[in-house]
C-alpha positions as CSV (number, residue, x, y, z in Angstrom):
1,X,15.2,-6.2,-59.7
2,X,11.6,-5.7,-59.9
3,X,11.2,-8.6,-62.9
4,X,13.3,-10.9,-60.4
5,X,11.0,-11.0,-57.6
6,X,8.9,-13.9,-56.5
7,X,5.6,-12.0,-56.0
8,X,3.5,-14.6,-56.5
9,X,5.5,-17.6,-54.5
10,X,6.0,-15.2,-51.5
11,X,2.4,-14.3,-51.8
12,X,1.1,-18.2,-52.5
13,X,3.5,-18.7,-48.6
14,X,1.3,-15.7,-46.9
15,X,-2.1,-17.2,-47.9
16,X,-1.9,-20.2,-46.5
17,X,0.1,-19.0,-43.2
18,X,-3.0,-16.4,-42.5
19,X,-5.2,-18.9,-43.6
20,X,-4.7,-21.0,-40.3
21,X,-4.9,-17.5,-38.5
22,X,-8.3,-17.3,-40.4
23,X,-9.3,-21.0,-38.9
24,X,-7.8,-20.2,-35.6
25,X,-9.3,-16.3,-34.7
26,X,-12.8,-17.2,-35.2
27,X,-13.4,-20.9,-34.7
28,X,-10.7,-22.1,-32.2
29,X,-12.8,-21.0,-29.1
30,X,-15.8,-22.2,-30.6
31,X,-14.5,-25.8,-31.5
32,X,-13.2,-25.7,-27.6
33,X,-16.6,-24.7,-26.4
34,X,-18.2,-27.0,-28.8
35,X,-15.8,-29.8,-27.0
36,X,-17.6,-28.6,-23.6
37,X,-15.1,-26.7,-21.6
38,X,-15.6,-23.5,-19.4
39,X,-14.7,-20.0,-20.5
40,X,-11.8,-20.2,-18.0
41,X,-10.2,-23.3,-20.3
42,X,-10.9,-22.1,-23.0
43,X,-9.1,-19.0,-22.2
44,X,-6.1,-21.1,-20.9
45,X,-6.0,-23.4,-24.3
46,X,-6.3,-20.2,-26.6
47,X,-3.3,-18.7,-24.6
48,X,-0.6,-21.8,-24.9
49,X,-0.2,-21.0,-28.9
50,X,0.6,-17.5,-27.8
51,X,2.5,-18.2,-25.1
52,X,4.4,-20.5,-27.3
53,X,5.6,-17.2,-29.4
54,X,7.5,-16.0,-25.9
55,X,10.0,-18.9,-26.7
56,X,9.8,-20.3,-30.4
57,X,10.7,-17.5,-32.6
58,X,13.6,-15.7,-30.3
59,X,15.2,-19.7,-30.4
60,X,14.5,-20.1,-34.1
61,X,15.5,-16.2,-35.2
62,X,19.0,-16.4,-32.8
63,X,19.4,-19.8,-34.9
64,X,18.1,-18.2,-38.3
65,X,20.7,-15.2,-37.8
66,X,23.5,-17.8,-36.8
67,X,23.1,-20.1,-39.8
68,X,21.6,-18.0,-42.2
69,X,19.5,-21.0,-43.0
70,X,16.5,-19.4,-42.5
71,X,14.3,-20.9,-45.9
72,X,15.5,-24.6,-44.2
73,X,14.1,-23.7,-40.9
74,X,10.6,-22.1,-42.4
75,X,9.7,-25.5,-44.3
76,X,11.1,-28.1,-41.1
77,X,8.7,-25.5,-39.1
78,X,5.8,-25.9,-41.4
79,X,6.2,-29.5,-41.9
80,X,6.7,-30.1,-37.8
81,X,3.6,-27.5,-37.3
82,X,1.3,-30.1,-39.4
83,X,2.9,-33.3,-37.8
84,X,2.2,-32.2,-34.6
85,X,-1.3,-30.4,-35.0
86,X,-2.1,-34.6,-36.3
87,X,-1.9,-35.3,-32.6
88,X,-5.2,-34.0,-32.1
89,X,-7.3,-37.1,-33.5
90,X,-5.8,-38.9,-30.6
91,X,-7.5,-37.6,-27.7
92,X,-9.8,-34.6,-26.8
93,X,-9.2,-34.4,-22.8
94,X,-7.6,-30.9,-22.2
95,X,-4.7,-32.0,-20.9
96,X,-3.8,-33.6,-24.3
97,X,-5.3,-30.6,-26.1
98,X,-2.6,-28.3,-24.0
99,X,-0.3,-30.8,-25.0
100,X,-0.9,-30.6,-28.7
101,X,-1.6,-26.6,-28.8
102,X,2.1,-26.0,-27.3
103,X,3.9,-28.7,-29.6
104,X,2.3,-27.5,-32.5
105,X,2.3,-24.2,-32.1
106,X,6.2,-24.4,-31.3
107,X,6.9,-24.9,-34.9
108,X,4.1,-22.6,-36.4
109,X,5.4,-19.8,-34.8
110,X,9.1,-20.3,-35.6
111,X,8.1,-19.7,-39.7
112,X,6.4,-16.5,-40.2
113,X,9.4,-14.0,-38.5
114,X,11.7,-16.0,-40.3
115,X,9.9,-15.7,-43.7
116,X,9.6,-11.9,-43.2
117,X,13.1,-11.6,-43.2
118,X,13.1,-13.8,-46.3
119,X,10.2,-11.6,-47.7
120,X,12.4,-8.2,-47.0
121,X,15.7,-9.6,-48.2
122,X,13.9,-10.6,-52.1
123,X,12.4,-7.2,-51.9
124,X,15.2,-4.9,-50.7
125,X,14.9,-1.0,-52.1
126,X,11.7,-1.8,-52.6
127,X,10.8,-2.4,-49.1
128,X,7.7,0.1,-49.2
129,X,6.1,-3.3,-51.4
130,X,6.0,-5.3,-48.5
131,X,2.4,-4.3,-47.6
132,X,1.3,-5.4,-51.3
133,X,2.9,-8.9,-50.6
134,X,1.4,-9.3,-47.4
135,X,-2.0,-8.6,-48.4
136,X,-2.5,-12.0,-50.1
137,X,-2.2,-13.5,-46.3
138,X,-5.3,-11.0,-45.3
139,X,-7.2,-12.8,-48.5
140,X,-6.1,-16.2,-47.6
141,X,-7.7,-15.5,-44.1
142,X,-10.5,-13.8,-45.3
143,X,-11.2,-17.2,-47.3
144,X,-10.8,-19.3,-44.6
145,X,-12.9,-17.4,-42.3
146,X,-15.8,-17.3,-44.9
147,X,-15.0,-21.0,-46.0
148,X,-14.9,-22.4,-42.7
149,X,-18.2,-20.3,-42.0
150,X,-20.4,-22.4,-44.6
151,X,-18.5,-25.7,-43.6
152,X,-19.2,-25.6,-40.0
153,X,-23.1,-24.7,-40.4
154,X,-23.5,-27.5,-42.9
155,X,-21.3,-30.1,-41.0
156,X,-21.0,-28.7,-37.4
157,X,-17.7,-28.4,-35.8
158,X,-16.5,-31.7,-36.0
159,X,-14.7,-31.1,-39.1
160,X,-12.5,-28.6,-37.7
161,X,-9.3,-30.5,-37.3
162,X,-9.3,-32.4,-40.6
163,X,-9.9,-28.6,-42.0
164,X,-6.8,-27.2,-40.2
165,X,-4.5,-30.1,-41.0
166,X,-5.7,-29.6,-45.1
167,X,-4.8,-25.5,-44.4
168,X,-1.6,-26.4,-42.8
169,X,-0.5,-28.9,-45.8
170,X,-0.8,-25.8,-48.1
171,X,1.8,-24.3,-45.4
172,X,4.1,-27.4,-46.4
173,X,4.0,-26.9,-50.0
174,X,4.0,-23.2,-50.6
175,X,7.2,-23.3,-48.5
176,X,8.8,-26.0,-50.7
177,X,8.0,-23.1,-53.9
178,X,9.7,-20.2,-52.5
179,X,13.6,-19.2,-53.6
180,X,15.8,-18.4,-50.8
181,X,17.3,-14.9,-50.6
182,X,19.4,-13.6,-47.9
183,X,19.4,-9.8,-45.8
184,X,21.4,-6.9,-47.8
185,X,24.4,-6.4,-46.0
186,X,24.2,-3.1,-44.4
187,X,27.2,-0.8,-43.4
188,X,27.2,-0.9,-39.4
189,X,26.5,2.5,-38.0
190,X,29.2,3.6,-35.7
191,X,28.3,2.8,-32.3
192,X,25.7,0.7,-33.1
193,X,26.4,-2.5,-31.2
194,X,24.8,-5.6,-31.4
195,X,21.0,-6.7,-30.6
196,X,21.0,-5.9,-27.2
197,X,22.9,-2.4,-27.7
198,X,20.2,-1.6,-30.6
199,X,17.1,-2.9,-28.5
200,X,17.7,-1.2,-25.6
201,X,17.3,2.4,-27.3
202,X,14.1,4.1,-25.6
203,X,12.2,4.5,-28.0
204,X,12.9,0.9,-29.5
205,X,11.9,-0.4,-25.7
206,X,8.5,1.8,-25.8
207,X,7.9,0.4,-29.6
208,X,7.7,-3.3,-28.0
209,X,6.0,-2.5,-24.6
210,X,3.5,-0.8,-27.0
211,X,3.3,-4.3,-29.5
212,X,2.5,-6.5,-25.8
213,X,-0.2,-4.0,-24.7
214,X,-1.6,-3.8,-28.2
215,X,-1.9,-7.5,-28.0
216,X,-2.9,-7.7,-24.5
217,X,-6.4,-5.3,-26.1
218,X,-6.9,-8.4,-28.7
219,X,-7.6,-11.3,-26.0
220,X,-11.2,-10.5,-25.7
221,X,-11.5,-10.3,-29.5
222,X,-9.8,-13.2,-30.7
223,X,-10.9,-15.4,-28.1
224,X,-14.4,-14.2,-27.2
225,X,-15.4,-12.0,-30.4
226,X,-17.5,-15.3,-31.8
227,X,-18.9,-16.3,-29.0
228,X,-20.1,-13.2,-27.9
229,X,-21.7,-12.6,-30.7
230,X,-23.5,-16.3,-31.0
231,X,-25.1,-15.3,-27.5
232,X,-26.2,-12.0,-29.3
233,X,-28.0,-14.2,-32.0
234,X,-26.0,-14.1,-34.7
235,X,-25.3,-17.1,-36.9
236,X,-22.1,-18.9,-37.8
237,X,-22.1,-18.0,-41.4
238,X,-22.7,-14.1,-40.5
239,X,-20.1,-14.2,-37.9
240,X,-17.3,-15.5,-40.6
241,X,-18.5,-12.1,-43.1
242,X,-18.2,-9.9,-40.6
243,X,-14.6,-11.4,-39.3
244,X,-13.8,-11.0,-43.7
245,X,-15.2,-7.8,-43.4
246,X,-12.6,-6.7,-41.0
247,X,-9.9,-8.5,-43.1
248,X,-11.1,-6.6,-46.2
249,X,-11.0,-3.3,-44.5
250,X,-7.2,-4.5,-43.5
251,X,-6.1,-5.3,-47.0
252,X,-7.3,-1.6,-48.3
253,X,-4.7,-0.6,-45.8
254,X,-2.2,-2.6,-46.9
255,X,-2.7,-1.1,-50.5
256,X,-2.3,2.4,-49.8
257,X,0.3,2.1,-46.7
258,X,3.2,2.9,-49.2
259,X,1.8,6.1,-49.8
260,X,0.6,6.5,-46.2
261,X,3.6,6.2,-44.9
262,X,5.5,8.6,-47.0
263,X,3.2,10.9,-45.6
264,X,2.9,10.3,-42.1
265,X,5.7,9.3,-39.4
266,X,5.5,5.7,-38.0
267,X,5.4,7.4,-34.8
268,X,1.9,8.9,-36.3
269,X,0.1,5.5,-38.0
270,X,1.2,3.8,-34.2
271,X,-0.7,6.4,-32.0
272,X,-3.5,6.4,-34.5
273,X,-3.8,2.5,-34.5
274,X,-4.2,2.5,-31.0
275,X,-6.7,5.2,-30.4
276,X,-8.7,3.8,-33.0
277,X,-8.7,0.1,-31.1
278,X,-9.2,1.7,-27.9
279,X,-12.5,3.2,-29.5
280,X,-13.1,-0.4,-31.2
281,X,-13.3,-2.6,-28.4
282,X,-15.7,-0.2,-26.3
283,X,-18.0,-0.6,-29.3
284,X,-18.1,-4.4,-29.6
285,X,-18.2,-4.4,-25.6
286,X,-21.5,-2.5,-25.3
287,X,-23.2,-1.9,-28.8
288,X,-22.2,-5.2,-30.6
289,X,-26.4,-6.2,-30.9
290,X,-26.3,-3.2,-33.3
291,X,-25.5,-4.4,-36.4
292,X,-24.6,-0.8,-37.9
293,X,-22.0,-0.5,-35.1
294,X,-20.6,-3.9,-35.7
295,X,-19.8,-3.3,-39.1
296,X,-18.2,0.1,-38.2
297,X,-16.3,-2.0,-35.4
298,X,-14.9,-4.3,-37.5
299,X,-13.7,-1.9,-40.6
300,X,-11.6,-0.6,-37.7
301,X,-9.8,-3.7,-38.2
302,X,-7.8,-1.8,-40.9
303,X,-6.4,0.6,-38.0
304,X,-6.3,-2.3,-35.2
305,X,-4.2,-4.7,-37.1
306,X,-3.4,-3.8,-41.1
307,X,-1.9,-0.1,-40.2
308,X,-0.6,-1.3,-37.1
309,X,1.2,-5.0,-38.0
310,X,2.8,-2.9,-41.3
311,X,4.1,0.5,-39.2
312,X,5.6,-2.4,-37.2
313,X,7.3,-4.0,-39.9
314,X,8.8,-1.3,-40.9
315,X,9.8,-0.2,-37.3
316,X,11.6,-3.1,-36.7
317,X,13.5,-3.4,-40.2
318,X,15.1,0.3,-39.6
319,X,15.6,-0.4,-35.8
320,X,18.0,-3.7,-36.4
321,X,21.3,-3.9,-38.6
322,X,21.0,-6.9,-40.8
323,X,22.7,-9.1,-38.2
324,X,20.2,-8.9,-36.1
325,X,17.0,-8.8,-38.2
326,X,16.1,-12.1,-37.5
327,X,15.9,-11.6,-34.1
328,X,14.2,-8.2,-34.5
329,X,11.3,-10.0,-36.0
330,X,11.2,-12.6,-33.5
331,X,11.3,-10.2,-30.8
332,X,7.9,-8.5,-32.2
333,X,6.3,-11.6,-32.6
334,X,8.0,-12.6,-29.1
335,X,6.2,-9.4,-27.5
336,X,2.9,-9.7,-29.5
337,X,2.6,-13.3,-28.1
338,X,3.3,-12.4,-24.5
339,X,0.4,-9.8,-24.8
340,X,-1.8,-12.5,-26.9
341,X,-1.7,-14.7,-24.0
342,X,-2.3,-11.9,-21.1
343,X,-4.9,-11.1,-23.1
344,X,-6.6,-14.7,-23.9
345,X,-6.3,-15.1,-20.0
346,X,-7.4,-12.2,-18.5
347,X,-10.2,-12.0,-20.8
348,X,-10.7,-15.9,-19.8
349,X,-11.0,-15.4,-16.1
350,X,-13.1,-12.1,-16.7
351,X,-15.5,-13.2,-19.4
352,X,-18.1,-15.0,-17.0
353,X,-17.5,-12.4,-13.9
354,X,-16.8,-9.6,-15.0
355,X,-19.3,-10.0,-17.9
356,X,-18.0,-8.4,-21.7
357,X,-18.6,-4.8,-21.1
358,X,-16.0,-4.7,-18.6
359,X,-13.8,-7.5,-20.5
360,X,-14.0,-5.4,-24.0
361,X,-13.3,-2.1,-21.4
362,X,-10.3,-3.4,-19.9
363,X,-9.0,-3.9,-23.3
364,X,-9.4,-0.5,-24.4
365,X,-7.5,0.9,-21.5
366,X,-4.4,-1.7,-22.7
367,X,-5.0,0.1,-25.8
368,X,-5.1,3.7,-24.8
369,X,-2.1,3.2,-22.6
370,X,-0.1,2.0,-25.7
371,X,-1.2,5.3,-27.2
372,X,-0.3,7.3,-25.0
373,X,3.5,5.8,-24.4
374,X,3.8,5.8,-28.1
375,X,3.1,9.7,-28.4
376,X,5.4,10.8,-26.2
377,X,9.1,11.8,-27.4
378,X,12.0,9.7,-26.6
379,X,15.6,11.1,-26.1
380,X,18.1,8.4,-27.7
381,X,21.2,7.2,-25.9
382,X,24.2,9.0,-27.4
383,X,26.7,6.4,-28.8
């Protein structure tokens, strides 16, 4: 089994999917403010892809679990994703750009759920790999980000579109490389029911309330992070190391999770996660001009995202029968985009009045509240 699998295909997929994630974290608010608009639009455009993740992949995983086609729908995604990001060159008013961030982002974010079913399904029993897999989309980010970095200082931001549509066409043609493989099939547990019946456990109901809030504590940092730190001085080229740096502190995480997580309960790497982004985002909302606390900030990347995004992974694949895995996956990245927009927008509307101390605080509390839901013990339904 292990000779059979398609590390390096799955892999190739993953660093060219994170790669656009790597384009769009650091530089999307930056090309928007580069393009003139307030902190309030640029919060609203930064929240349509995420909002876009409420609809997209619970449509495209009910019609991945239905058909089982779900290799077919990752490549029409990823070729619909580039198509549509095209429309960009055509205008730059923001009601075009809303226009173009909600088509495209339709598409992009019916592939990745879809894959990570595909991903699971060629690895099986050796499920505890997956973190060794996804890594390779933390270096193709960490690439980007760095890439991008240098391009933009030597060419300005200009460039950025023609950058994410050469990203994206990797997207295209990874996809076309990967072999298909479909979910084990799985003995149904008695009582188990179907989506609805399995999602409406307590403790699978606190694991995605958890995912929104944990999201909702990223808006400042994915939309803001950059330009905060411009104010504070800091050049283009230094902000895309110290993004990598975070990315790099996520991938050691991803090495070692297999053994982490024979040691520790998911329960245990969640509340962990959580506490340590609460603690994150006061740090980079009131001590970011220290450079020594910045770099500390972001290796807590690994905790924020890379121990977090893989204990979820894992939740969800022992929560769902294989019906329903699909859908599982779609839900989390449903949840996580709800929260990615509340966050964008809140942290949009706040950013100017509120001022990023209070911004960066607000998001710790959304943090610490996930932390705190997460820790406490949940009594399952009986079947």
């Amino acid at each position: 089994m292990t000779a059979a699998l398609p590390y390096w295909r799955l892999s190739g997929f993953y660093i060219f999917y994170f790669a656009v994630l790597g384009a769009v974290a650091p530089y999307l608010g930056l090309y928007f403010d580069h393009l003139g608009f307030s902190a309030e639009r640029i919060g609203e455009l930064v929240a349509i892809p995420m909002l876009m993740r409420c609809l997209a992949p619970n449509l495209w995983g009910w019609l991945g679990d239905a058909t089982g086609q779900r290799l077919t729908i990752v490549r029409i995604g990823a070729l619909c994703t580039l198509l549509s990001f095209s429309l960009i060159f055509y205008s730059k008013s923001y009601a075009w750009l809303v226009l173009v961030m909600a088509l495209h982002a339709f598409f992009w974010h019916a592939v990745l759920p879809q894959f990570e079913v595909i991903t699971l399904a060629h690895l099986r029993e050796q499920a505890s790999r997956y973190s060794q897999i996804r890594l390779w989309g933390s270096i193709g980010f960490i690439l980007a980000v760095v890439g991008l970095g240098v391009l933009f200082e030597r060419f300005g931001l200009d460039v950025y579109p023609i950058a994410m549509m050469a990203i994206m066409a990797g997207i295209v043609i990874s996809s076309a490389w990967v072999p298909n493989a479909v979910p084990e099939q799985r003995p149904e547990t008695a009582g188990q029911g179907g989506f609805i019946r399995q999602l409406c456990r307590p403790s699978v109901l606190a694991f995605f309330a958890c995912v929104g809030l944990m999201q909702v504590s990223h808006g400042p940092y994915y939309t803001f992070f950059s330009i905060h730190l411009e104010s504070l001085g800091y050049g283009r080229g230094t902000i895309g190391l110290l993004w990598a740096l975070g990315v790099i502190a996520e991938i050691l995480v991803f090495l070692i999770m297999a053994p982490l997580l024979t040691r520790f309960s998911l329960r245990q790497v969640l509340v962990a996660s959580f506490v340590l982004a609460a603690i994150r985002w006061l740090l980079l909302g009131t001590l970011a001009d220290h450079l020594a606390v910045l770099l500390l900030a972001q290796l807590m990347h690994a905790a924020t995202f890379g121990s977090f995004h893989a204990a979820a992974i894992h939740f969800v694949q022992r929560s769902f029968g294989h019906r329903q895995q699909g859908q599982g996956q779609a839900l989390y990245a449903t949840l996580a985009g709800v929260g990615g927009a509340l966050g964008a927008l809140y942290s949009g509307y706040s950013w100017e009045s509120l001022g990023p101390i209070w911004t960066f605080a607000i998001a710790s509390l959304a943090a610490l509240a996930a932390a705190v839901i997460i820790a406490i013990p949940k009594q399952e339904n009986r079947a």
